[in-house]
Backbone as JSON Lines, residues from 0, in Angstrom:
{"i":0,"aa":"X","n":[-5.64,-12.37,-17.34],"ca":[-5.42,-11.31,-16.35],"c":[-4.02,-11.44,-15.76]}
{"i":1,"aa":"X","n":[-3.3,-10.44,-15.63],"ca":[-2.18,-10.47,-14.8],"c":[-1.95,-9.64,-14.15]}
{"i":2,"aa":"X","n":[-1.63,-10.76,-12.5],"ca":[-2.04,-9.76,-11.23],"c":[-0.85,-9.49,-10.77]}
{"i":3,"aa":"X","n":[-0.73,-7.76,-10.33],"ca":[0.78,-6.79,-9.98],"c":[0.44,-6.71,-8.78]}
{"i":4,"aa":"X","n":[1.12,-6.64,-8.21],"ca":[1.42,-6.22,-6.71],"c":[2.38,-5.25,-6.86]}
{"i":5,"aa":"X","n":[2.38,-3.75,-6.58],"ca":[2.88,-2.59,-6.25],"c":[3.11,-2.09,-5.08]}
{"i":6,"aa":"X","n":[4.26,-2.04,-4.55],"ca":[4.71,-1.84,-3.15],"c":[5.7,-0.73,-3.16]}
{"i":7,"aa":"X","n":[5.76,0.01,-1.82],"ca":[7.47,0.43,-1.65],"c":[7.12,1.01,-0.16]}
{"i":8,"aa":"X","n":[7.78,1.83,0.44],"ca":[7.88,2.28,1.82],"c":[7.29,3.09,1.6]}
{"i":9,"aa":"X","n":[6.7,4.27,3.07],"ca":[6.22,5.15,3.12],"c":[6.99,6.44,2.57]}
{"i":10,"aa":"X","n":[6.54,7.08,1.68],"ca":[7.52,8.0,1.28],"c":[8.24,7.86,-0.16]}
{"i":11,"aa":"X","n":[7.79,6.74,-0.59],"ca":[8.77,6.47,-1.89],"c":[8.14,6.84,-3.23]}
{"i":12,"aa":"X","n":[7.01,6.65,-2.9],"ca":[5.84,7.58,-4.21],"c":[5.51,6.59,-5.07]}
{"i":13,"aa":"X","n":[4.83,5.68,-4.18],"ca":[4.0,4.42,-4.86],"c":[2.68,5.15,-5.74]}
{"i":14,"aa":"X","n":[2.27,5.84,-4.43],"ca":[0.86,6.7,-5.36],"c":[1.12,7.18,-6.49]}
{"i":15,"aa":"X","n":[2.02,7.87,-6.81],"ca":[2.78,8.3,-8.3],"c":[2.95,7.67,-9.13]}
{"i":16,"aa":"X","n":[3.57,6.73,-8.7],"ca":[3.76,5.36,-9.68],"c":[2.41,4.67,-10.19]}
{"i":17,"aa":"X","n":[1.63,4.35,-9.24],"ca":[0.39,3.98,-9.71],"c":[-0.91,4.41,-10.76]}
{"i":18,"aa":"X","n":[-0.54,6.0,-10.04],"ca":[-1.33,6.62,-11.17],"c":[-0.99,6.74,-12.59]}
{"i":19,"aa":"X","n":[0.52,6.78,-12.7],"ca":[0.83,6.94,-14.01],"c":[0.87,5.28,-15.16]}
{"i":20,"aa":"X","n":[0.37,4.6,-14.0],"ca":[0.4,3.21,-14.77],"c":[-1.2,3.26,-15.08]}
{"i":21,"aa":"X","n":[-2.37,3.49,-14.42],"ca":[-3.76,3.98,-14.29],"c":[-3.85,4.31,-15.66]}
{"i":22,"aa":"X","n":[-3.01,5.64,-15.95],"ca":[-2.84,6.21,-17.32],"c":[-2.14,5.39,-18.52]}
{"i":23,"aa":"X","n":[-1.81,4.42,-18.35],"ca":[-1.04,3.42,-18.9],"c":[-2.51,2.36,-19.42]}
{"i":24,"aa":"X","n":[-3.09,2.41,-18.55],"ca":[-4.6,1.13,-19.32],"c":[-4.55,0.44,-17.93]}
{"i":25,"aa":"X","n":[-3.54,0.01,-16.74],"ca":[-3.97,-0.94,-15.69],"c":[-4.89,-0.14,-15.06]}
{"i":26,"aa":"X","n":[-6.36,-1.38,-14.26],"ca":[-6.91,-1.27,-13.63],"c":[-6.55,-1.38,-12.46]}
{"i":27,"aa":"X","n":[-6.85,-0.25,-11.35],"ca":[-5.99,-0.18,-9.94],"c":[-6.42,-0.33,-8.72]}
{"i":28,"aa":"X","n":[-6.13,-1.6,-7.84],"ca":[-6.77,-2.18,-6.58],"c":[-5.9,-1.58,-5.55]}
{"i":29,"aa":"X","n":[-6.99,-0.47,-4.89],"ca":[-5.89,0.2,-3.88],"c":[-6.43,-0.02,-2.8]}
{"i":30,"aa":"X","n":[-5.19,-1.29,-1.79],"ca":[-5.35,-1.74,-0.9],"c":[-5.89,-0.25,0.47]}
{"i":31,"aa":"X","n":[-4.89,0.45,0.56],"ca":[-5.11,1.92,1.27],"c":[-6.62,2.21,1.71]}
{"i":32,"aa":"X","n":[-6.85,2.1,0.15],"ca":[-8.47,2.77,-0.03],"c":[-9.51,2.0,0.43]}
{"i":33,"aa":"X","n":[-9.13,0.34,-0.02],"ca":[-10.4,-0.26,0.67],"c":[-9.85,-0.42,2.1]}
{"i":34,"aa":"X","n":[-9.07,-0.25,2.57],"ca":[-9.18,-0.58,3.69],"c":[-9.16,0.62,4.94]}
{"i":35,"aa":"X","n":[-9.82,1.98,4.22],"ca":[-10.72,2.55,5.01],"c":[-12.38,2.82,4.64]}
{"i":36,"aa":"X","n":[-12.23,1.84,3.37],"ca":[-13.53,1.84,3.12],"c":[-14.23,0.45,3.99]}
{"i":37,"aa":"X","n":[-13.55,0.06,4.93],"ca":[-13.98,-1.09,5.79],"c":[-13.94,-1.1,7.17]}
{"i":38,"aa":"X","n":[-13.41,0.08,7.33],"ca":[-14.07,0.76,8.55],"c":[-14.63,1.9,8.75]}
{"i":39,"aa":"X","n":[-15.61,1.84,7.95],"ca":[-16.31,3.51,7.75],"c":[-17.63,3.46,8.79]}
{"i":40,"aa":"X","n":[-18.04,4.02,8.96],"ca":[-19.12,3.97,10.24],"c":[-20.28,3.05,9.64]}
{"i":41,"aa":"X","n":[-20.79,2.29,10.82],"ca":[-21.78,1.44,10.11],"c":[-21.18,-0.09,9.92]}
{"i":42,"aa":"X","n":[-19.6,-0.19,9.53],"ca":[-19.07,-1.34,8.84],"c":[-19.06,-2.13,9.99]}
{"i":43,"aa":"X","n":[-19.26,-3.9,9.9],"ca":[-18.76,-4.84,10.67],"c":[-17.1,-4.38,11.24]}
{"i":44,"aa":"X","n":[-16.43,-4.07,10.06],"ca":[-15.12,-4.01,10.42],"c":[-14.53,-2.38,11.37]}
{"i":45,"aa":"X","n":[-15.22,-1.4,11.15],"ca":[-15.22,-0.67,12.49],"c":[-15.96,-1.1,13.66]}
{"i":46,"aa":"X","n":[-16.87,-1.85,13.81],"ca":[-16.99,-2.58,15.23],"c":[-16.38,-3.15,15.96]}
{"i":47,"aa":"X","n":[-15.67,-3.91,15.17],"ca":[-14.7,-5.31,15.16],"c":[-13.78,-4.04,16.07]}
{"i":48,"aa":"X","n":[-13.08,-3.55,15.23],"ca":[-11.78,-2.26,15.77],"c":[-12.16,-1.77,17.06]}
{"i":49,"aa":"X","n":[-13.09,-1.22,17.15],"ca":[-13.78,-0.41,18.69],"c":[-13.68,-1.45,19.64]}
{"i":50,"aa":"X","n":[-14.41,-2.57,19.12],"ca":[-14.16,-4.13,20.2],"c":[-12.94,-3.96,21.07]}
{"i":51,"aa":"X","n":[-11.44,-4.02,19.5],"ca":[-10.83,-4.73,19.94],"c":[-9.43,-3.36,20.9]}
{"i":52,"aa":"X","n":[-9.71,-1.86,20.31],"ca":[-9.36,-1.02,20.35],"c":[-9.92,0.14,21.39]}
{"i":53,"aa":"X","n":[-11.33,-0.31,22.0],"ca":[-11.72,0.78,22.75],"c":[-12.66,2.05,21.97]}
{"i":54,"aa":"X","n":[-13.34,2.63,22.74],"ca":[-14.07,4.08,22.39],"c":[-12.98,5.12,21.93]}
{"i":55,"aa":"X","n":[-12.0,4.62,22.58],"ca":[-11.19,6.41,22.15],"c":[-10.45,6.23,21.14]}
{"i":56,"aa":"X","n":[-10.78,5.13,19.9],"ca":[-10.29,5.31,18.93],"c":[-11.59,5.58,17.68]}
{"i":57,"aa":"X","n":[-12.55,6.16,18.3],"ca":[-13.84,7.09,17.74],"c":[-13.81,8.43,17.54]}
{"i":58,"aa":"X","n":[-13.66,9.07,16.79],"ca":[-14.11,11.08,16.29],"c":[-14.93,10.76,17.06]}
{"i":59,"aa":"X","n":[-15.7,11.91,17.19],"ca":[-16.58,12.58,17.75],"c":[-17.68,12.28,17.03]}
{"i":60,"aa":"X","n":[-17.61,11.83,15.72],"ca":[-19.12,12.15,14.8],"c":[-19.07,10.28,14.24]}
{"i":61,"aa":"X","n":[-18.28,9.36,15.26],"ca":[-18.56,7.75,15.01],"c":[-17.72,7.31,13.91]}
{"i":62,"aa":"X","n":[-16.76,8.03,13.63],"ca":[-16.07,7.45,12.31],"c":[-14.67,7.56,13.24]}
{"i":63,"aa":"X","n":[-13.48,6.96,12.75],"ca":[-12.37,6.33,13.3],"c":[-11.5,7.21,13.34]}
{"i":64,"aa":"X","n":[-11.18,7.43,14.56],"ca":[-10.32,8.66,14.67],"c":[-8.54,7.78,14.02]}
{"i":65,"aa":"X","n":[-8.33,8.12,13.13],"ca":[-6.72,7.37,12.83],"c":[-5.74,7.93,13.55]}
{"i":66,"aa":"X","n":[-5.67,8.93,13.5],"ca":[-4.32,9.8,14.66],"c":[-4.5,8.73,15.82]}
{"i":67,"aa":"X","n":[-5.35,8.77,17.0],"ca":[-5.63,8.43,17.63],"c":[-5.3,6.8,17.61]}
{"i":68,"aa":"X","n":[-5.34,5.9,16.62],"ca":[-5.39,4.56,16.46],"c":[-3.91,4.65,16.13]}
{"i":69,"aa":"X","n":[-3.45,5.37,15.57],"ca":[-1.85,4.87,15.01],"c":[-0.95,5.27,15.7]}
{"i":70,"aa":"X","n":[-1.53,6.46,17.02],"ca":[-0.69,6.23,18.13],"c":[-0.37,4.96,18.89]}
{"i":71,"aa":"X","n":[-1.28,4.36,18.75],"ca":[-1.4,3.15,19.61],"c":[-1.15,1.81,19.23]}
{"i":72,"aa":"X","n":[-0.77,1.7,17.6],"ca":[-0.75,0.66,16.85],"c":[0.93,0.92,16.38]}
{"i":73,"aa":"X","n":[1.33,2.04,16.1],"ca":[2.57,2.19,15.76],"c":[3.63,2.09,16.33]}
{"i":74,"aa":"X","n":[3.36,2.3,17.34],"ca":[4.65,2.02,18.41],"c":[4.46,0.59,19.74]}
{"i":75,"aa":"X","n":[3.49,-0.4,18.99],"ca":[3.19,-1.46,19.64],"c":[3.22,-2.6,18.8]}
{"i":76,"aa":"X","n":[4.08,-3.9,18.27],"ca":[3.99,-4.5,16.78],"c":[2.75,-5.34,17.26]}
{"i":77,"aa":"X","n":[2.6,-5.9,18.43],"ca":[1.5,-6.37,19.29],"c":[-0.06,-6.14,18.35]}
{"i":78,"aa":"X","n":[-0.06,-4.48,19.01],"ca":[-1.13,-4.13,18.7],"c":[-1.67,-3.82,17.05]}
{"i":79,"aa":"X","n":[-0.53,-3.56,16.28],"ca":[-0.33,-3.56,15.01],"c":[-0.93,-4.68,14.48]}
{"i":80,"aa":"X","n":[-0.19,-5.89,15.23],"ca":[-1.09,-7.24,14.51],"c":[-2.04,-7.63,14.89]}
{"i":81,"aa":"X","n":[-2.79,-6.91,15.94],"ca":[-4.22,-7.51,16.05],"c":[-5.03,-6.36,15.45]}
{"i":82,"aa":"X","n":[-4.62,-4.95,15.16],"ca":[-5.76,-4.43,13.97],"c":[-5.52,-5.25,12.35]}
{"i":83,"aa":"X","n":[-4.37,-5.59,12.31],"ca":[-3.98,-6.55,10.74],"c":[-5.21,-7.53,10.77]}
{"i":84,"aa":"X","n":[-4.96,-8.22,11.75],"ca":[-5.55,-9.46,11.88],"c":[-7.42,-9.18,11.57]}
{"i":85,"aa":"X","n":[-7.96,-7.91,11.97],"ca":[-9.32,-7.51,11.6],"c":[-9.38,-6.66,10.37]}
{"i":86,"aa":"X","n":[-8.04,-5.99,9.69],"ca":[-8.66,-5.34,8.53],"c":[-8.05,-6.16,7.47]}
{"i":87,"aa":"X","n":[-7.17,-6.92,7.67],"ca":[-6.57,-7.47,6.07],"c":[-7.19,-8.57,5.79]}
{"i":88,"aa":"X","n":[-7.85,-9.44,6.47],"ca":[-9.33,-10.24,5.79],"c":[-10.39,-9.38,5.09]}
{"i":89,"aa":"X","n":[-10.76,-8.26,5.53],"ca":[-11.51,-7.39,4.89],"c":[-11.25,-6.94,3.6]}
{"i":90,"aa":"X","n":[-10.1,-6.21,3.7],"ca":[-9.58,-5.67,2.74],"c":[-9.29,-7.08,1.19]}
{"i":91,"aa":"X","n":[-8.65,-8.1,1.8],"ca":[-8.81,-9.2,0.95],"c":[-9.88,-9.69,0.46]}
{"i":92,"aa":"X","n":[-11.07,-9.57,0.91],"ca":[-12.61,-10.18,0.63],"c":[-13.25,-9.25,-0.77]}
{"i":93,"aa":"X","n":[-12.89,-7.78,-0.46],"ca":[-13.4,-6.52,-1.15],"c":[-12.24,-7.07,-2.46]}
{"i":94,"aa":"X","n":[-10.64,-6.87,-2.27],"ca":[-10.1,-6.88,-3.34],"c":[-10.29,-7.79,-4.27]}
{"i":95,"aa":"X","n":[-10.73,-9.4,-3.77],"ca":[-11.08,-9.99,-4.71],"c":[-12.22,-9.96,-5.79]}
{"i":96,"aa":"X","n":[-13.2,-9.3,-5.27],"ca":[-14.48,-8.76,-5.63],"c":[-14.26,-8.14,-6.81]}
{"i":97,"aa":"X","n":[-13.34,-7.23,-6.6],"ca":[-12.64,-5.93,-7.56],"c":[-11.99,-6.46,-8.77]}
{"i":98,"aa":"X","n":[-11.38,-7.46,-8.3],"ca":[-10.4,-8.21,-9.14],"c":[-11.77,-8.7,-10.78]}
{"i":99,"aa":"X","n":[-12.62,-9.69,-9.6],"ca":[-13.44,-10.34,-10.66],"c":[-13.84,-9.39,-11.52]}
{"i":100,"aa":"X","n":[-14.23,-8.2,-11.15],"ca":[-14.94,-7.69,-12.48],"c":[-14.32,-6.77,-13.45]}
{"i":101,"aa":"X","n":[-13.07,-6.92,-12.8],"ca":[-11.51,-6.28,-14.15],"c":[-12.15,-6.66,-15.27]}
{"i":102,"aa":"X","n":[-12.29,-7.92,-15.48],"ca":[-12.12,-8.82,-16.54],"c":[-10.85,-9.65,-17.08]}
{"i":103,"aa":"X","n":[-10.8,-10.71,-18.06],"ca":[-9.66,-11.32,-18.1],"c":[-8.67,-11.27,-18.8]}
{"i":104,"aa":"X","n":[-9.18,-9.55,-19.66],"ca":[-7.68,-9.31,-20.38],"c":[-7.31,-8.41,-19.68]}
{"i":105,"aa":"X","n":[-7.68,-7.93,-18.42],"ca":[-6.71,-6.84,-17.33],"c":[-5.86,-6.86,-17.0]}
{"i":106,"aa":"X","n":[-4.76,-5.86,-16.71],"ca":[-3.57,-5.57,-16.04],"c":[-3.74,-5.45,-15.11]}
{"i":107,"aa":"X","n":[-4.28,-6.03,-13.9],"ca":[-4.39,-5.69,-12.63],"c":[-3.52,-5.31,-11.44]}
{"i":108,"aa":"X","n":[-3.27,-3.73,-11.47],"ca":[-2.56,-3.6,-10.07],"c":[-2.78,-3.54,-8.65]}
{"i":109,"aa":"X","n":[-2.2,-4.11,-7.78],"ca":[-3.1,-3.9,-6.7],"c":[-2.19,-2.96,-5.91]}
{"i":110,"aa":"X","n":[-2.27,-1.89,-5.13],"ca":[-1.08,-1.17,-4.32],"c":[-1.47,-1.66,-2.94]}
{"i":111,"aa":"X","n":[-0.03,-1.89,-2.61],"ca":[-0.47,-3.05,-1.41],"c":[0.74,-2.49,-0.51]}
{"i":112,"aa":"X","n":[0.85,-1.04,0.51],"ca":[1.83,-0.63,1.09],"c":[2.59,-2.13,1.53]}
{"i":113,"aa":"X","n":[1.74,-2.84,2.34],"ca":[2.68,-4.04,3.12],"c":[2.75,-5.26,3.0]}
{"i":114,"aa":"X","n":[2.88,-5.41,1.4],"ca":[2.44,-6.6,0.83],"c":[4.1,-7.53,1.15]}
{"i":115,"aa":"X","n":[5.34,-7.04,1.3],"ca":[6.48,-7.39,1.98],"c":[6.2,-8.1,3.37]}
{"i":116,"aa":"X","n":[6.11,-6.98,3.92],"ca":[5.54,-7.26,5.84],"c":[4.9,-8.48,5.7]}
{"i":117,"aa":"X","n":[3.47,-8.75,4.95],"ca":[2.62,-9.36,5.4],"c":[2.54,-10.49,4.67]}
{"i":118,"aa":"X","n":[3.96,-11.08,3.68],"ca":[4.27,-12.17,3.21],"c":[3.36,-12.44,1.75]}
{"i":119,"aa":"X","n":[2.67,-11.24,1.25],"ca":[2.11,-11.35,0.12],"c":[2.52,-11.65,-1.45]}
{"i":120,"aa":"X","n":[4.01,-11.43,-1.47],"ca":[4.12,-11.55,-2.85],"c":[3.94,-12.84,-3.57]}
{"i":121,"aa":"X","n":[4.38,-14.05,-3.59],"ca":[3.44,-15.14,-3.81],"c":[2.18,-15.09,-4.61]}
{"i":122,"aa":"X","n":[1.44,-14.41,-4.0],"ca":[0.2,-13.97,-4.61],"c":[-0.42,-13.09,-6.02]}
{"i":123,"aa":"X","n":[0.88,-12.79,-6.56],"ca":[0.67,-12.22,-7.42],"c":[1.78,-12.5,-8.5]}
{"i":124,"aa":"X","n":[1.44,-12.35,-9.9],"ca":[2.33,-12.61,-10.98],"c":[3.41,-12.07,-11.27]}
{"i":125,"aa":"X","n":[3.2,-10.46,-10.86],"ca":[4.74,-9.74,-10.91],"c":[4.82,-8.97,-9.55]}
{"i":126,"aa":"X","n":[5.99,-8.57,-8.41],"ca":[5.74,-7.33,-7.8],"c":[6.64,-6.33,-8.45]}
{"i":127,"aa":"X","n":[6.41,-5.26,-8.59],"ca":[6.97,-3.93,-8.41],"c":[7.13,-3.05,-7.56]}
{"i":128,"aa":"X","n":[8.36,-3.09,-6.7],"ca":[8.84,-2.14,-6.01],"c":[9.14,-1.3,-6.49]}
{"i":129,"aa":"X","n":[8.35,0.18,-5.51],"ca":[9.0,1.22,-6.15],"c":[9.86,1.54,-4.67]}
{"i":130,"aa":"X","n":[11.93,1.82,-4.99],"ca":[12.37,1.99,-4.39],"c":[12.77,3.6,-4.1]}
{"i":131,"aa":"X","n":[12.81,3.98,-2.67],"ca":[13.21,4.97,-2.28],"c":[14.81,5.06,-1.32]}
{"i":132,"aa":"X","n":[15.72,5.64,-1.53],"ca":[16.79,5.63,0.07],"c":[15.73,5.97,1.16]}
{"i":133,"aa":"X","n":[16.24,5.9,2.31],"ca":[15.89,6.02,3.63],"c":[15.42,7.65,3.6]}
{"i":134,"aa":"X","n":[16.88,8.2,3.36],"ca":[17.06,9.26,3.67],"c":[15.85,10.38,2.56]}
{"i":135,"aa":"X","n":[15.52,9.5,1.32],"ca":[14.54,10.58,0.48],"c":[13.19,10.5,1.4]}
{"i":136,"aa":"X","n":[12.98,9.17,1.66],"ca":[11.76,9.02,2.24],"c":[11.25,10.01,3.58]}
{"i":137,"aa":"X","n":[12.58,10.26,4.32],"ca":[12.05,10.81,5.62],"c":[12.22,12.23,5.0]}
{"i":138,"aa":"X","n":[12.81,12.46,4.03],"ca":[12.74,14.0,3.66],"c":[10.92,14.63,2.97]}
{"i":139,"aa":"X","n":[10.92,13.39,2.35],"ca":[9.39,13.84,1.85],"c":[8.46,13.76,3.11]}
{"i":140,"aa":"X","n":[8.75,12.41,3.82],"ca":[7.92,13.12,4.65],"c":[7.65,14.28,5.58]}
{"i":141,"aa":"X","n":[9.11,14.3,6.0],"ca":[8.83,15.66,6.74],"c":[7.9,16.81,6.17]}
{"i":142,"aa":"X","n":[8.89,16.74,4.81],"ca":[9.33,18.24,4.17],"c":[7.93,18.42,3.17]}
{"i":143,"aa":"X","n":[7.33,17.0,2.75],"ca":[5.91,17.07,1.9],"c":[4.66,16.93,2.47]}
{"i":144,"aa":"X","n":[4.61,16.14,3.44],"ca":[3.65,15.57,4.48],"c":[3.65,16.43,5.73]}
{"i":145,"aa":"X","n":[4.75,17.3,6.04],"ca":[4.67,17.76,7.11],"c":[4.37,16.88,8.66]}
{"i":146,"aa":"X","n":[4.9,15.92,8.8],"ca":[5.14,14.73,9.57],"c":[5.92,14.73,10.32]}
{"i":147,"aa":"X","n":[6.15,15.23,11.77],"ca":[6.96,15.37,12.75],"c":[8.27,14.49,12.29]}
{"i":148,"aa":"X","n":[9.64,14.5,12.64],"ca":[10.32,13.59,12.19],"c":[10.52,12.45,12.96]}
{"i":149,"aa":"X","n":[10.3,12.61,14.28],"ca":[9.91,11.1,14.75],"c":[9.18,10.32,14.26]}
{"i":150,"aa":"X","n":[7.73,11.14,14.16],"ca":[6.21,10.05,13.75],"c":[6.81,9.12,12.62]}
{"i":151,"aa":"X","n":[7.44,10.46,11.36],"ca":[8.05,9.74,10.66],"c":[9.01,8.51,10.7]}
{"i":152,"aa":"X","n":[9.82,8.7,10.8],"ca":[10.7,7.16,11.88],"c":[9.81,6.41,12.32]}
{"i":153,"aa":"X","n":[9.15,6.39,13.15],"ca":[8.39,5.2,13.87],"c":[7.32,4.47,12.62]}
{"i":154,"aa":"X","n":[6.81,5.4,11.42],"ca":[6.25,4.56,10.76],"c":[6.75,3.49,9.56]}
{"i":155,"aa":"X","n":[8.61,4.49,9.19],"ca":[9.49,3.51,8.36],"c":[9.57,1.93,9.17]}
{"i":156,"aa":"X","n":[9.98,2.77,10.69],"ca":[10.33,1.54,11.2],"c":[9.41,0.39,11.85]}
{"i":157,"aa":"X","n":[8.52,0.13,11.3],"ca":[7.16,-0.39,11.56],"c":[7.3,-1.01,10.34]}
{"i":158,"aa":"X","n":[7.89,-1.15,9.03],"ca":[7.76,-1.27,7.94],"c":[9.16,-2.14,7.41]}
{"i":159,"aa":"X","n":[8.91,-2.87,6.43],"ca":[9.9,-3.86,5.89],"c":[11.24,-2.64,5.51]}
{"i":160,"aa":"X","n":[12.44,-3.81,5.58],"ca":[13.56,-3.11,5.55],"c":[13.51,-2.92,3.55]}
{"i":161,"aa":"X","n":[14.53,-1.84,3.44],"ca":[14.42,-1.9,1.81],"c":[15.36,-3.05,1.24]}
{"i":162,"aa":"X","n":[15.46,-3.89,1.91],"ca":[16.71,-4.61,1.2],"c":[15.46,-5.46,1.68]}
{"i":163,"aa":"X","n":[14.67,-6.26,2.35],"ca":[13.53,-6.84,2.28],"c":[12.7,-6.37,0.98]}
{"i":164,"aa":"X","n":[12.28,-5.5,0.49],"ca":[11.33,-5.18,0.01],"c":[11.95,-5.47,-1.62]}
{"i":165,"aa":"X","n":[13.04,-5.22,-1.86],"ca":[13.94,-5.08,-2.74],"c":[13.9,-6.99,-3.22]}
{"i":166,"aa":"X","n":[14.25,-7.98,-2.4],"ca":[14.22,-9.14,-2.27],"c":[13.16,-9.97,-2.89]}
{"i":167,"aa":"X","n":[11.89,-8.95,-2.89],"ca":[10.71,-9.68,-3.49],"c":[10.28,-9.16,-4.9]}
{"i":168,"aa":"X","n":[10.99,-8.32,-5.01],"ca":[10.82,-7.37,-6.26],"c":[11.22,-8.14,-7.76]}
{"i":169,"aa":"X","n":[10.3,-8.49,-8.48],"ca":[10.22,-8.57,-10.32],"c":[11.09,-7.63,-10.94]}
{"i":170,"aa":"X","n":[10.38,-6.55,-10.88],"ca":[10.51,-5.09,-11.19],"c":[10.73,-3.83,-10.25]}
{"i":171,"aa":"X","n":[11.53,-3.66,-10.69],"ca":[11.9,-1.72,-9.65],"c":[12.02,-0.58,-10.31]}
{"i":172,"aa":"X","n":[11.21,0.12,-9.95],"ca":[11.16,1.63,-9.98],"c":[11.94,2.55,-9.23]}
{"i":173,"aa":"X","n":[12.85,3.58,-9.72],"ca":[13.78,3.7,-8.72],"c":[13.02,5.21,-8.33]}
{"i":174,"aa":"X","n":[12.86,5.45,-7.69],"ca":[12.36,6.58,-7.26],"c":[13.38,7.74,-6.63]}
{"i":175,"aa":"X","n":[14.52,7.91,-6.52],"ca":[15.05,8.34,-5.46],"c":[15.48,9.67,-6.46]}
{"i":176,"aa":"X","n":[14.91,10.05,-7.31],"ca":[15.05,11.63,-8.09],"c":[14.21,12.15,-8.64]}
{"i":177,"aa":"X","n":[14.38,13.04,-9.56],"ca":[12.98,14.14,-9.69],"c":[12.22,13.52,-10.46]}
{"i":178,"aa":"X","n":[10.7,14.01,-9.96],"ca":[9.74,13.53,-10.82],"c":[9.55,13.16,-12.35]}
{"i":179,"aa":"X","n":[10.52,13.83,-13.21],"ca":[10.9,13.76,-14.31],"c":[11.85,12.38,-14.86]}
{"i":180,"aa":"X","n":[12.34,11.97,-13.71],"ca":[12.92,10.68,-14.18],"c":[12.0,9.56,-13.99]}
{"i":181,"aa":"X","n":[11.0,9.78,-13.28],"ca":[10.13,8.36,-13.06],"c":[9.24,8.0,-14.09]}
{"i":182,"aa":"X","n":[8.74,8.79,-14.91],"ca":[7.73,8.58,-16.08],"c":[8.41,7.89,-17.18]}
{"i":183,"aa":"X","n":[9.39,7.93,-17.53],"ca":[9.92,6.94,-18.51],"c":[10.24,5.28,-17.82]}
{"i":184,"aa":"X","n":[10.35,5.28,-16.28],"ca":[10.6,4.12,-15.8],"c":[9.34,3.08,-15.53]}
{"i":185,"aa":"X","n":[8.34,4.27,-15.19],"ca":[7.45,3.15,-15.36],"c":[6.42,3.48,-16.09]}
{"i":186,"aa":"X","n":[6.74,3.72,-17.78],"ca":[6.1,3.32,-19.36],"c":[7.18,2.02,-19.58]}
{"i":187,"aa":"X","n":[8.19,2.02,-19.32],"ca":[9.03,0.8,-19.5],"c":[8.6,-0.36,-18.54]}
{"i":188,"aa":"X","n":[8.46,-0.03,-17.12],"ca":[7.46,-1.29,-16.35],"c":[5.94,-1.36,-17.35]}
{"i":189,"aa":"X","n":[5.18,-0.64,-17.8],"ca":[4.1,-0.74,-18.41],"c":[4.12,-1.48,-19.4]}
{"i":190,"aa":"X","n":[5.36,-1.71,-20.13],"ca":[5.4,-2.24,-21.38],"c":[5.91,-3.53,-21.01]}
{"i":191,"aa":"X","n":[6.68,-3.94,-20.21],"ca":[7.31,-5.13,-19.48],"c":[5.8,-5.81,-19.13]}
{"i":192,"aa":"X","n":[5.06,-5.4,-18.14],"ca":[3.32,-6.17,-17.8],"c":[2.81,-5.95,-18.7]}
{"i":193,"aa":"X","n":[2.81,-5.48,-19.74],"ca":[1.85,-5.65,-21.69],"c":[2.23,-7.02,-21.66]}
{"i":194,"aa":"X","n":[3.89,-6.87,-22.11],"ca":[4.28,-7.87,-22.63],"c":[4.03,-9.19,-21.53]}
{"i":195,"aa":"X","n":[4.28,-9.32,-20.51],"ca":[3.56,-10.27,-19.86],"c":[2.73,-11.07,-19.87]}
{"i":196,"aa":"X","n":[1.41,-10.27,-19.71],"ca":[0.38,-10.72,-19.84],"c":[-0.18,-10.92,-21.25]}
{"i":197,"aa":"X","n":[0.73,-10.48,-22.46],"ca":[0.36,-11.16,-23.7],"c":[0.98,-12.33,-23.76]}
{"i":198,"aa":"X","n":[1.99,-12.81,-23.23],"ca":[2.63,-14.02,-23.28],"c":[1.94,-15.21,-22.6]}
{"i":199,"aa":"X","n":[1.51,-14.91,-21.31],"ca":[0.76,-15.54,-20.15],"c":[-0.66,-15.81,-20.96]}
């Protein structure tokens, strides 16, 4: 098995990247996903949050209001690290789970927005950054996401610098042009983790 770690900033089109590796044969551990699948109503780990976060980070119908939570987590690094501190054990417990039943001739990717931030690369055999400029990132978000351009800002800047992210990087994907240039870049990362993990 050889385990990827897939990263880049908000905005840089990790999801893109991932899927087209999906289509490539890797099996794909998306940190994102389990880790709102671990606070879904009912979960230890939305209790834990309400504990540590209060009622008014509840919808109306008991499931987790996020607007509401990432007001309060995003512009506090404080508070940022004490929801870390209750969902990224979670999220780690589930991914390993996931991992085991790849099997052991898998390509395993895991997309791990803050695997930089949160000192993860270590942990895995290759990372791949996919890199964005500053300036593409806050454009998609505005302009794709429709993302106030502050909110936007406050969530880059909550987030590893790209020359951090860049630092831990195996492999890079450069993202910063049209969709048409990224599909040949990463069948060439695809073939780079073949060859890898046939060597390994």
């Amino acid at each position: 098995m050889l385990k990827v770690g897939l990263t880049g900033g908000i905005g840089a089109g990790k999801s893109e990247v991932a899927r087209l590796l999906v289509g490539y044969g890797a099996v794909l551990i998306d940190s994102d996903r389990i880790a709102r699948e671990v606070v879904e109503p009912g979960t230890p780990g939305l209790a834990a949050v309400t504990r540590e976060f209060g009622p008014d980070v509840l919808a109306a119908d008991g499931s987790l209001d996020r607007p509401a939570l990432g007001a309060i987590v995003f512009a506090d690094p404080e508070r940022l690290a004490a929801l870390n501190a209750i969902v990224h054990p979670l999220v780690g417990a589930r991914s390993a789970e996931l991992e085991r039943a790849a099997g052991t001739e898998s390509v395993v990717v895991h997309d791990v927005p803050l695997l930089t931030e949160n000192g993860l690369a270590p942990l895995y055999d290759v990372v791949v950054v996919v890199d964005a400029s500053p300036e593409t990132q806050l454009d998609r978000l505005v302009r794709l996401r429709g993302m106030a351009e502050a909110d936007a800002r406050a969530r880059m800047a909550a987030q590893a610098t790209r020359a951090q992210r860049l630092a831990v990087a195996d492999l890079v994907v450069d993202n910063d042009g049209p969709r048409e240039a990224l599909e040949p870049q990463v069948r060439a990362v695809w073939d780079a983790l073949v060859h890898r993990a046939g060597a390994a």
